[in-house]
C-alpha positions in Angstrom: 65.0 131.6 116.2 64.9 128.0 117.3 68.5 126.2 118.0 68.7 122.9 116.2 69.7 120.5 118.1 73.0 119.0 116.5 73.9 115.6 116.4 75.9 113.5 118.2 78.4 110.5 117.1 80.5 108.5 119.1 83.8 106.4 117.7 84.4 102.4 118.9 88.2 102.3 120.6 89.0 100.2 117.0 92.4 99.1 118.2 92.8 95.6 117.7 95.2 93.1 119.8 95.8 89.5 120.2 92.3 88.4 120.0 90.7 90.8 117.1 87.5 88.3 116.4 86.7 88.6 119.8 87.4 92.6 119.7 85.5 93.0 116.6 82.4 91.2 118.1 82.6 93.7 121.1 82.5 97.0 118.9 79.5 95.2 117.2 78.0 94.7 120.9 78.9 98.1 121.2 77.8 99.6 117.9 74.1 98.2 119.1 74.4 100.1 122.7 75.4 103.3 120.7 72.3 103.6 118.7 69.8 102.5 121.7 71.4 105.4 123.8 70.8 107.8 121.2 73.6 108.6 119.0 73.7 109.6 116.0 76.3 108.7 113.7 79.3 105.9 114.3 82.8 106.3 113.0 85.7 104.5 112.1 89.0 105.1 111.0 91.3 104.3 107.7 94.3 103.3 108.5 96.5 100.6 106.6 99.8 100.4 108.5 100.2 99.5 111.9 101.8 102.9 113.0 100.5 106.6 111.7 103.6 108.5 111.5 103.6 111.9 110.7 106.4 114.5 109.4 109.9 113.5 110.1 109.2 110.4 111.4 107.3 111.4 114.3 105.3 108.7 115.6 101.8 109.5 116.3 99.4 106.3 117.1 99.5 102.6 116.7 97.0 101.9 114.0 96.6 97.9 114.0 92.0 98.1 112.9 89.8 96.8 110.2 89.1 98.3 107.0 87.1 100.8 107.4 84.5 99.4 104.8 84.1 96.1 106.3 83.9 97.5 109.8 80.8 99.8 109.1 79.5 97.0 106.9 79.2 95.0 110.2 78.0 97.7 112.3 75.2 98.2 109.5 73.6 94.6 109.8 73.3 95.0 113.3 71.5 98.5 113.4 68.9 99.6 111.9 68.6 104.1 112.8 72.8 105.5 113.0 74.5 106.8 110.1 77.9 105.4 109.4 81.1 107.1 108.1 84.7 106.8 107.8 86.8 109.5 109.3 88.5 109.8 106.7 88.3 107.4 104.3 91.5 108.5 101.9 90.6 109.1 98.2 94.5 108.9 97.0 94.7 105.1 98.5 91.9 103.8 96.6 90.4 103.9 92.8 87.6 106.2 92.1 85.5 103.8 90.7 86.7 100.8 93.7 85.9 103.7 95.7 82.4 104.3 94.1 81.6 100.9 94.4 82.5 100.9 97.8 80.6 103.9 98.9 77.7 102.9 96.9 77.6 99.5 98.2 77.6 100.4 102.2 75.2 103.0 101.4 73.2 100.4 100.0 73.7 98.4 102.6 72.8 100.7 105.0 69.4 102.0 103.7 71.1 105.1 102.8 72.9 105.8 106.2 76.5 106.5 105.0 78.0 109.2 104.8 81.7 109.5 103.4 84.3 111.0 105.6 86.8 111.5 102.9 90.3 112.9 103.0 93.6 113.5 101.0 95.9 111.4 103.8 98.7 112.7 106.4 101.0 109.3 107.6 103.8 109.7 105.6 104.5 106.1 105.6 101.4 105.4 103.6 101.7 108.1 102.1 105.5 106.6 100.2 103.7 103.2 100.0 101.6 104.4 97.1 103.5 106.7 95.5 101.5 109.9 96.6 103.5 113.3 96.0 102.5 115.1 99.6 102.3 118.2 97.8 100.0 117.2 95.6 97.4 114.6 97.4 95.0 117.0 97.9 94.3 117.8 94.0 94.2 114.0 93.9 91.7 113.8 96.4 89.7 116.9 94.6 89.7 115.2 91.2 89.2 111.6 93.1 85.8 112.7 94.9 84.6 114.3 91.8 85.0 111.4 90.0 83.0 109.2 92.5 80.2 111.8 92.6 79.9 111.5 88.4 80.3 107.4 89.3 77.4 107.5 91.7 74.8 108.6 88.9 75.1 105.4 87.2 76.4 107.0 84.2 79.5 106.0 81.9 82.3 108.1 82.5 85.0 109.1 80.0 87.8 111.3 81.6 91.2 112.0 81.4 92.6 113.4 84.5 95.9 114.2 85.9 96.1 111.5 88.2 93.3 108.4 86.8 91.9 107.8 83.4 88.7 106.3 83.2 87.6 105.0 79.4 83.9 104.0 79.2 83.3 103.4 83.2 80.5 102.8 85.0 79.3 101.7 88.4 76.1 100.3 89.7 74.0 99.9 92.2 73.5 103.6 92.8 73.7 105.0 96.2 70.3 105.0 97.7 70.5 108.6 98.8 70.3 110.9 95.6 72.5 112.6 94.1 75.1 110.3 96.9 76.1 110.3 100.1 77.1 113.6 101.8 81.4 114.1 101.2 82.7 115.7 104.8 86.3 116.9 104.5 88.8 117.5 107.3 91.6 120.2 106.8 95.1 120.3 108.9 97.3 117.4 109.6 99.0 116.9 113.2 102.1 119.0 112.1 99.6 122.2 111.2 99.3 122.5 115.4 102.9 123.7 115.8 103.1 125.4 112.3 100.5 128.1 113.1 101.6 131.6 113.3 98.6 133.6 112.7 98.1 132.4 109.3 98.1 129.6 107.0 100.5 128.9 104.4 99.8 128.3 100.8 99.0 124.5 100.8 97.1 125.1 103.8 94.8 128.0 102.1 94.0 126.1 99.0 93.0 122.5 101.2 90.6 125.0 103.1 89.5 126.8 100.1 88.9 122.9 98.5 86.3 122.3 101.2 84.5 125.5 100.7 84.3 124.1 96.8 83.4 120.8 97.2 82.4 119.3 100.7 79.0 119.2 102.2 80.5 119.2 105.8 83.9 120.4 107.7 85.5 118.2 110.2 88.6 120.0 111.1 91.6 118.3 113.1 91.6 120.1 116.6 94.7 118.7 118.2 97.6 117.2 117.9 98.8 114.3 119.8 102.5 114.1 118.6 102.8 117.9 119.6 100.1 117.3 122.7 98.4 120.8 122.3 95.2 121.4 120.5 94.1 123.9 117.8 93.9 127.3 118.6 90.5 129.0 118.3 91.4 131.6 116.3 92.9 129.1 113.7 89.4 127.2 112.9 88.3 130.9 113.0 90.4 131.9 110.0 89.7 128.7 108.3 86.1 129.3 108.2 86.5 132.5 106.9 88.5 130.9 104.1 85.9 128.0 103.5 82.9 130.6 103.4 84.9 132.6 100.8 85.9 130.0 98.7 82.0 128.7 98.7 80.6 132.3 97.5 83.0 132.0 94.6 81.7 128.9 93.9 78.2 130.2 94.2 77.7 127.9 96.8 76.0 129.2 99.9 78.3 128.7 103.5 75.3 128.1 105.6 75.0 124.5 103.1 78.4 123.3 104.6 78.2 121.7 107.9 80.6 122.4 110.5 81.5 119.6 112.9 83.7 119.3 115.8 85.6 115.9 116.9 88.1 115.0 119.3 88.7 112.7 122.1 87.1 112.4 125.4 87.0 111.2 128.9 84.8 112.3 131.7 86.9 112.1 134.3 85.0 112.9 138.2 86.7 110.4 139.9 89.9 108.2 140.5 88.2 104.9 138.9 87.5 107.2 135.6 90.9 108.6 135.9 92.6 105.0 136.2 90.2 103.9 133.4 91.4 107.0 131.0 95.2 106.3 131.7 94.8 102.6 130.9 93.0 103.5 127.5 95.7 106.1 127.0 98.3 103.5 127.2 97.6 101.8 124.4 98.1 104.7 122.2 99.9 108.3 123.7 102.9 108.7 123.9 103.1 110.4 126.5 101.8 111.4 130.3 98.7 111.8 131.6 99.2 115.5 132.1 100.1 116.0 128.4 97.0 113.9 127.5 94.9 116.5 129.7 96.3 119.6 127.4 96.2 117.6 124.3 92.5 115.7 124.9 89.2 116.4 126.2 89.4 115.1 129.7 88.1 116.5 133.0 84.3 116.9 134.8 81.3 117.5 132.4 81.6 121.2 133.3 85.1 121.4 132.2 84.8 119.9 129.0 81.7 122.0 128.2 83.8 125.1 129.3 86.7 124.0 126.9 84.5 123.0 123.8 83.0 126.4 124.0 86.4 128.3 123.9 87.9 126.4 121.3 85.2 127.4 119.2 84.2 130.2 120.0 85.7 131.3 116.6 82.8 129.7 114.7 79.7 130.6 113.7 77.7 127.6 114.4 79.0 123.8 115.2 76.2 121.7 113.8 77.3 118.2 114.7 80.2 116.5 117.3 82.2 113.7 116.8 83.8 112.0 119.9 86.4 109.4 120.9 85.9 107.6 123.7 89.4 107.4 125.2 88.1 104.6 128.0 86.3 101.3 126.8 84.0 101.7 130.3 80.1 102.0 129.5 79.6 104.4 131.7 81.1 106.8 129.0 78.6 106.3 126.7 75.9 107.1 129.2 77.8 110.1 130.4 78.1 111.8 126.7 74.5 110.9 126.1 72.7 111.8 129.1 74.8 114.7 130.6 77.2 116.1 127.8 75.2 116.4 124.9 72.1 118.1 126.7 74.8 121.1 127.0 76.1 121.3 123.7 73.2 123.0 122.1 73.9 126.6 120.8 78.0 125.6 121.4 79.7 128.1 118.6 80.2 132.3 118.2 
Protein backbone atom coordinates (compact mmCIF):
# COMPACT_ATOMS: atom_id res chain seq x y z
CA UNK A 1 0.00 0.00 0.00
CA UNK A 2 1.30 3.36 -1.06
CA UNK A 3 1.24 6.30 1.89
CA UNK A 4 -0.42 9.45 0.56
CA UNK A 5 1.36 12.05 1.19
CA UNK A 6 -0.91 14.54 3.29
CA UNK A 7 -1.03 18.03 3.02
CA UNK A 8 0.35 20.69 4.61
CA UNK A 9 -1.17 24.30 5.69
CA UNK A 10 0.40 26.94 7.46
CA UNK A 11 -1.61 29.93 9.48
CA UNK A 12 -0.31 33.95 9.03
CA UNK A 13 0.48 35.31 12.86
CA UNK A 14 -3.12 37.51 12.07
CA UNK A 15 -2.61 39.72 15.16
CA UNK A 16 -3.04 43.05 14.30
CA UNK A 17 -1.47 46.34 16.10
CA UNK A 18 -1.05 49.92 15.59
CA UNK A 19 -0.41 49.85 11.96
CA UNK A 20 -3.02 46.97 10.68
CA UNK A 21 -2.84 48.28 6.79
CA UNK A 22 0.60 47.78 6.86
CA UNK A 23 0.22 44.29 8.77
CA UNK A 24 -2.41 43.17 6.49
CA UNK A 25 -0.22 43.91 3.37
CA UNK A 26 2.57 41.71 5.07
CA UNK A 27 0.32 38.51 5.54
CA UNK A 28 -0.62 39.17 1.80
CA UNK A 29 3.33 39.28 1.10
CA UNK A 30 3.32 36.32 3.05
CA UNK A 31 0.28 34.44 1.83
CA UNK A 32 2.31 34.65 -1.74
CA UNK A 33 5.62 32.98 -0.13
CA UNK A 34 3.36 30.23 1.41
CA UNK A 35 2.08 28.87 -1.82
CA UNK A 36 5.58 29.21 -3.72
CA UNK A 37 7.19 27.08 -0.91
CA UNK A 38 4.69 24.50 -1.23
CA UNK A 39 1.90 24.65 1.06
CA UNK A 40 -1.14 23.58 0.84
CA UNK A 41 -3.90 25.26 2.38
CA UNK A 42 -3.81 28.81 4.39
CA UNK A 43 -5.94 29.60 7.42
CA UNK A 44 -7.37 32.24 9.34
CA UNK A 45 -9.23 32.70 12.37
CA UNK A 46 -12.85 34.08 13.46
CA UNK A 47 -12.68 36.01 16.10
CA UNK A 48 -14.98 39.23 16.84
CA UNK A 49 -13.80 40.55 20.22
CA UNK A 50 -10.54 41.61 21.03
CA UNK A 51 -9.92 38.96 23.88
CA UNK A 52 -11.12 34.98 23.58
CA UNK A 53 -12.10 34.16 26.98
CA UNK A 54 -13.00 30.96 27.86
CA UNK A 55 -15.04 29.35 31.00
CA UNK A 56 -15.06 31.51 34.09
CA UNK A 57 -13.52 34.21 32.75
CA UNK A 58 -10.28 32.77 31.99
CA UNK A 59 -8.44 34.74 29.55
CA UNK A 60 -7.02 32.80 26.76
CA UNK A 61 -5.61 35.05 23.67
CA UNK A 62 -5.80 38.56 22.45
CA UNK A 63 -7.87 38.42 19.36
CA UNK A 64 -7.62 42.05 17.64
CA UNK A 65 -7.71 40.34 13.24
CA UNK A 66 -9.75 40.73 10.26
CA UNK A 67 -12.81 39.00 9.40
CA UNK A 68 -12.07 35.98 8.41
CA UNK A 69 -13.97 36.41 4.99
CA UNK A 70 -12.26 39.50 3.89
CA UNK A 71 -8.87 38.19 4.89
CA UNK A 72 -9.01 34.96 2.64
CA UNK A 73 -10.73 37.17 0.11
CA UNK A 74 -7.39 38.98 -0.14
CA UNK A 75 -5.16 36.15 0.11
CA UNK A 76 -7.28 34.67 -2.89
CA UNK A 77 -6.50 37.55 -5.46
CA UNK A 78 -3.05 37.22 -4.86
CA UNK A 79 -2.66 33.31 -5.29
CA UNK A 80 -3.66 31.35 -7.74
CA UNK A 81 -2.90 27.04 -6.37
CA UNK A 82 -3.70 27.08 -2.02
CA UNK A 83 -6.92 26.35 -0.66
CA UNK A 84 -8.30 28.71 1.84
CA UNK A 85 -10.31 28.16 5.07
CA UNK A 86 -11.43 29.58 8.18
CA UNK A 87 -10.58 27.74 11.34
CA UNK A 88 -13.47 27.96 12.47
CA UNK A 89 -15.64 30.12 10.96
CA UNK A 90 -18.72 30.01 13.69
CA UNK A 91 -22.21 29.03 12.27
CA UNK A 92 -24.18 30.41 15.48
CA UNK A 93 -22.56 34.15 14.75
CA UNK A 94 -23.79 34.42 11.42
CA UNK A 95 -27.19 33.66 9.18
CA UNK A 96 -27.31 30.64 7.20
CA UNK A 97 -28.17 32.11 4.22
CA UNK A 98 -25.34 35.42 4.95
CA UNK A 99 -23.33 32.54 5.61
CA UNK A 100 -24.16 30.75 2.27
CA UNK A 101 -23.51 33.70 0.48
CA UNK A 102 -20.42 34.16 2.09
CA UNK A 103 -19.02 30.69 1.50
CA UNK A 104 -20.32 30.70 -1.87
CA UNK A 105 -18.86 33.90 -2.83
CA UNK A 106 -15.01 33.14 -1.63
CA UNK A 107 -15.43 29.86 -3.19
CA UNK A 108 -16.20 31.66 -6.15
CA UNK A 109 -13.68 33.82 -5.76
CA UNK A 110 -11.23 31.43 -5.29
CA UNK A 111 -11.86 29.03 -8.35
CA UNK A 112 -13.16 26.60 -5.98
CA UNK A 113 -10.33 26.66 -3.37
CA UNK A 114 -12.35 27.13 -0.04
CA UNK A 115 -13.01 25.08 2.14
CA UNK A 116 -15.22 25.90 5.37
CA UNK A 117 -13.67 25.38 8.70
CA UNK A 118 -16.87 25.64 10.62
CA UNK A 119 -17.56 25.49 14.25
CA UNK A 120 -20.28 25.96 17.07
CA UNK A 121 -17.96 28.71 19.12
CA UNK A 122 -16.14 28.47 22.66
CA UNK A 123 -15.31 32.49 24.00
CA UNK A 124 -17.93 32.98 26.24
CA UNK A 125 -17.93 36.56 25.77
CA UNK A 126 -19.17 36.23 22.20
CA UNK A 127 -20.82 33.67 22.98
CA UNK A 128 -23.46 36.24 25.61
CA UNK A 129 -23.06 38.91 22.80
CA UNK A 130 -25.52 36.94 20.61
CA UNK A 131 -27.54 35.38 22.74
CA UNK A 132 -26.14 31.76 22.13
CA UNK A 133 -27.32 29.11 24.96
CA UNK A 134 -23.71 27.21 25.46
CA UNK A 135 -25.58 24.18 25.87
CA UNK A 136 -27.19 24.27 22.93
CA UNK A 137 -24.74 26.00 20.13
CA UNK A 138 -23.79 22.94 18.76
CA UNK A 139 -27.52 21.83 17.52
CA UNK A 140 -27.40 25.41 16.19
CA UNK A 141 -24.39 24.84 14.38
CA UNK A 142 -25.85 21.19 13.09
CA UNK A 143 -29.07 22.75 11.82
CA UNK A 144 -27.00 26.06 10.64
CA UNK A 145 -24.45 23.92 8.23
CA UNK A 146 -27.32 21.99 6.93
CA UNK A 147 -29.05 24.79 6.02
CA UNK A 148 -26.09 26.26 4.00
CA UNK A 149 -25.42 22.91 2.34
CA UNK A 150 -29.47 23.02 0.98
CA UNK A 151 -28.52 26.97 0.26
CA UNK A 152 -25.53 26.02 -1.85
CA UNK A 153 -27.75 24.02 -4.56
CA UNK A 154 -29.29 27.17 -5.69
CA UNK A 155 -32.57 26.00 -4.64
CA UNK A 156 -35.48 27.82 -2.60
CA UNK A 157 -35.60 26.78 0.83
CA UNK A 158 -38.72 26.65 3.05
CA UNK A 159 -37.86 25.55 6.70
CA UNK A 160 -38.78 25.95 9.95
CA UNK A 161 -36.18 25.18 12.43
CA UNK A 162 -35.57 25.55 15.99
CA UNK A 163 -33.22 28.21 15.86
CA UNK A 164 -33.81 30.21 11.99
CA UNK A 165 -36.81 30.22 9.68
CA UNK A 166 -36.27 30.56 6.21
CA UNK A 167 -39.67 31.33 3.93
CA UNK A 168 -39.00 31.02 0.18
CA UNK A 169 -34.91 31.53 0.35
CA UNK A 170 -32.49 31.30 -2.02
CA UNK A 171 -28.91 32.05 -2.72
CA UNK A 172 -26.86 32.38 -5.85
CA UNK A 173 -24.00 32.20 -7.34
CA UNK A 174 -23.46 28.53 -6.49
CA UNK A 175 -20.21 27.37 -5.09
CA UNK A 176 -18.00 26.30 -7.83
CA UNK A 177 -17.11 22.96 -6.25
CA UNK A 178 -20.33 20.64 -6.38
CA UNK A 179 -22.37 19.73 -4.17
CA UNK A 180 -20.10 22.85 -1.91
CA UNK A 181 -17.16 23.22 -0.24
CA UNK A 182 -15.90 20.53 2.12
CA UNK A 183 -17.46 21.43 6.08
CA UNK A 184 -14.29 20.43 8.57
CA UNK A 185 -15.46 20.41 12.19
CA UNK A 186 -13.28 20.72 15.29
CA UNK A 187 -14.52 19.13 18.66
CA UNK A 188 -13.27 20.18 22.40
CA UNK A 189 -12.91 23.72 23.62
CA UNK A 190 -9.81 24.86 25.84
CA UNK A 191 -11.56 23.76 29.10
CA UNK A 192 -12.10 19.95 27.69
CA UNK A 193 -7.97 19.69 28.39
CA UNK A 194 -8.43 19.74 32.19
CA UNK A 195 -11.87 18.10 32.15
CA UNK A 196 -10.68 14.72 30.79
CA UNK A 197 -10.87 11.78 32.99
CA UNK A 198 -10.91 8.85 30.75
CA UNK A 199 -14.03 9.72 29.14
CA UNK A 200 -16.14 12.31 27.68
CA UNK A 201 -19.23 13.73 29.12
CA UNK A 202 -22.50 13.95 27.50
CA UNK A 203 -22.15 17.20 25.49
CA UNK A 204 -18.87 16.14 24.63
CA UNK A 205 -20.13 12.59 23.12
CA UNK A 206 -22.87 14.09 21.01
CA UNK A 207 -20.40 17.25 19.47
CA UNK A 208 -18.13 14.14 18.47
CA UNK A 209 -20.89 12.02 17.36
CA UNK A 210 -22.12 15.42 15.16
CA UNK A 211 -18.88 15.26 13.24
CA UNK A 212 -19.16 11.64 12.45
CA UNK A 213 -22.79 12.69 10.96
CA UNK A 214 -22.10 15.61 9.14
CA UNK A 215 -18.40 16.76 8.53
CA UNK A 216 -16.14 15.80 5.79
CA UNK A 217 -12.99 16.48 7.94
CA UNK A 218 -11.94 16.43 11.81
CA UNK A 219 -9.72 19.09 13.16
CA UNK A 220 -9.65 18.41 16.76
CA UNK A 221 -8.27 21.06 19.43
CA UNK A 222 -4.95 19.51 20.78
CA UNK A 223 -4.00 21.90 23.58
CA UNK A 224 -4.91 24.22 25.66
CA UNK A 225 -3.17 27.38 26.28
CA UNK A 226 -5.13 28.73 29.40
CA UNK A 227 -4.43 25.34 31.09
CA UNK A 228 -0.75 25.10 29.11
CA UNK A 229 -0.89 21.19 28.59
CA UNK A 230 -1.99 19.53 25.41
CA UNK A 231 -4.54 16.75 24.64
CA UNK A 232 -3.82 13.55 25.74
CA UNK A 233 -3.43 10.77 23.11
CA UNK A 234 -5.72 8.60 24.28
CA UNK A 235 -8.48 11.29 24.29
CA UNK A 236 -8.35 11.99 20.21
CA UNK A 237 -8.19 8.07 20.49
CA UNK A 238 -11.64 7.74 22.07
CA UNK A 239 -13.05 10.51 19.99
CA UNK A 240 -12.35 8.81 16.85
CA UNK A 241 -13.81 5.80 17.92
CA UNK A 242 -16.91 7.86 18.63
CA UNK A 243 -16.82 9.75 15.21
CA UNK A 244 -16.31 6.31 13.24
CA UNK A 245 -19.41 5.06 15.11
CA UNK A 246 -21.58 7.73 14.77
CA UNK A 247 -20.69 7.74 10.72
CA UNK A 248 -21.62 3.79 10.38
CA UNK A 249 -25.07 4.78 11.87
CA UNK A 250 -25.25 7.33 9.52
CA UNK A 251 -24.31 4.92 6.77
CA UNK A 252 -21.52 6.99 6.18
CA UNK A 253 -18.15 5.37 5.69
CA UNK A 254 -15.20 6.71 8.42
CA UNK A 255 -12.43 6.34 5.95
CA UNK A 256 -14.63 9.53 3.99
CA UNK A 257 -13.83 11.82 7.03
CA UNK A 258 -10.55 13.42 7.07
CA UNK A 259 -8.60 13.60 10.08
CA UNK A 260 -6.27 16.64 10.57
CA UNK A 261 -3.95 17.72 13.13
CA UNK A 262 -3.15 21.59 14.05
CA UNK A 263 -1.28 23.26 16.55
CA UNK A 264 1.34 25.70 16.98
CA UNK A 265 4.91 25.60 16.15
CA UNK A 266 8.41 26.82 16.40
CA UNK A 267 11.58 25.15 15.36
CA UNK A 268 13.67 26.09 17.90
CA UNK A 269 17.88 24.83 17.27
CA UNK A 270 19.23 27.83 18.39
CA UNK A 271 19.20 30.96 20.74
CA UNK A 272 18.15 33.41 17.75
CA UNK A 273 15.06 30.94 17.11
CA UNK A 274 14.46 30.76 20.78
CA UNK A 275 14.54 34.67 21.19
CA UNK A 276 12.47 34.91 18.02
CA UNK A 277 9.73 32.30 19.61
CA UNK A 278 9.53 34.20 23.07
CA UNK A 279 9.08 37.51 21.28
CA UNK A 280 6.07 35.98 19.13
CA UNK A 281 4.85 34.42 22.41
CA UNK A 282 4.63 37.70 23.98
CA UNK A 283 2.16 39.05 22.22
CA UNK A 284 -0.27 36.34 23.11
CA UNK A 285 0.66 33.56 26.20
CA UNK A 286 0.20 34.14 29.18
CA UNK A 287 2.59 32.73 30.53
CA UNK A 288 6.51 31.49 30.46
CA UNK A 289 8.44 30.11 27.99
CA UNK A 290 8.64 26.73 29.74
CA UNK A 291 4.89 26.53 29.93
CA UNK A 292 4.72 27.44 26.17
CA UNK A 293 7.21 24.32 25.59
CA UNK A 294 4.54 21.87 27.41
CA UNK A 295 1.63 23.60 25.97
CA UNK A 296 3.09 24.17 22.12
CA UNK A 297 5.12 22.50 19.56
CA UNK A 298 8.47 23.92 20.14
CA UNK A 299 11.94 22.30 20.09
CA UNK A 300 14.59 20.69 17.11
CA UNK A 301 12.84 19.11 14.02
CA UNK A 302 13.43 15.77 15.70
CA UNK A 303 11.59 16.64 18.77
CA UNK A 304 8.66 17.86 17.27
CA UNK A 305 8.45 14.84 14.91
CA UNK A 306 8.91 12.66 18.09
CA UNK A 307 5.97 14.52 19.82
CA UNK A 308 3.54 14.65 16.85
CA UNK A 309 3.85 11.00 16.59
CA UNK A 310 2.92 10.25 20.28
CA UNK A 311 0.19 12.47 20.46
CA UNK A 312 -1.31 10.64 17.91
CA UNK A 313 -0.43 7.65 17.99
CA UNK A 314 -4.10 6.99 18.98
CA UNK A 315 -5.25 7.48 15.43
CA UNK A 316 -5.61 5.59 12.60
CA UNK A 317 -4.33 7.89 9.98
CA UNK A 318 -3.72 11.83 10.08
CA UNK A 319 -4.31 12.93 6.58
CA UNK A 320 -3.52 16.61 6.63
CA UNK A 321 -1.64 19.22 9.33
CA UNK A 322 -2.40 22.52 10.14
CA UNK A 323 0.30 24.70 11.72
CA UNK A 324 0.89 28.10 13.56
CA UNK A 325 3.82 29.70 13.11
CA UNK A 326 4.51 31.07 16.61
CA UNK A 327 7.59 33.37 15.18
CA UNK A 328 6.97 35.89 12.20
CA UNK A 329 10.89 34.86 10.95
CA UNK A 330 10.89 33.30 7.31
CA UNK A 331 13.12 30.88 8.10
CA UNK A 332 10.05 29.05 9.65
CA UNK A 333 8.31 28.65 6.70
CA UNK A 334 11.34 27.14 5.00
CA UNK A 335 12.02 24.94 7.95
CA UNK A 336 8.26 23.28 7.95
CA UNK A 337 8.45 22.97 4.21
CA UNK A 338 11.82 21.61 3.50
CA UNK A 339 12.64 19.63 6.78
CA UNK A 340 9.36 18.95 8.74
CA UNK A 341 6.92 17.95 6.37
CA UNK A 342 9.25 15.42 4.46
CA UNK A 343 8.81 13.44 8.01
CA UNK A 344 5.38 13.59 8.55
CA UNK A 345 4.36 11.01 6.04
CA UNK A 346 2.76 7.78 7.57
CA UNK A 347 2.47 10.02 11.11
CA UNK A 348 -0.75 8.12 12.91
CA UNK A 349 -1.40 4.33 14.61
Amino acid sequence: MVTKQPFVGVRPAGWLGSEPAREVGEIIEWSIAVEGLGFDLIFVADRLLAEASGQGGLAVYDATMLDPFVMLSAIASRTTRVRLAPMVGVIPFRHPAVTAKLTASLDVVSDGRFVFGAGSGWSRPELRMFGIDPGRRGAQMEEGINLVRRLWTGETVTMRGEFWTLEDVRVAPRPVQRPGPPIWLGSFSPDDAITWGGDFTPGQVRALERIGRVADGWVPLTYSAGYKRQIESRQLGRGWEIISQAARNAHRDPVSIEIIYAHWIAIVDNDRQRQACEEGLARYFPGSYEEAVATYLIGTVDEIVERIAAQVSELQRIDGFLFTPISGDPGQLESIAGELAPQLVGIGG
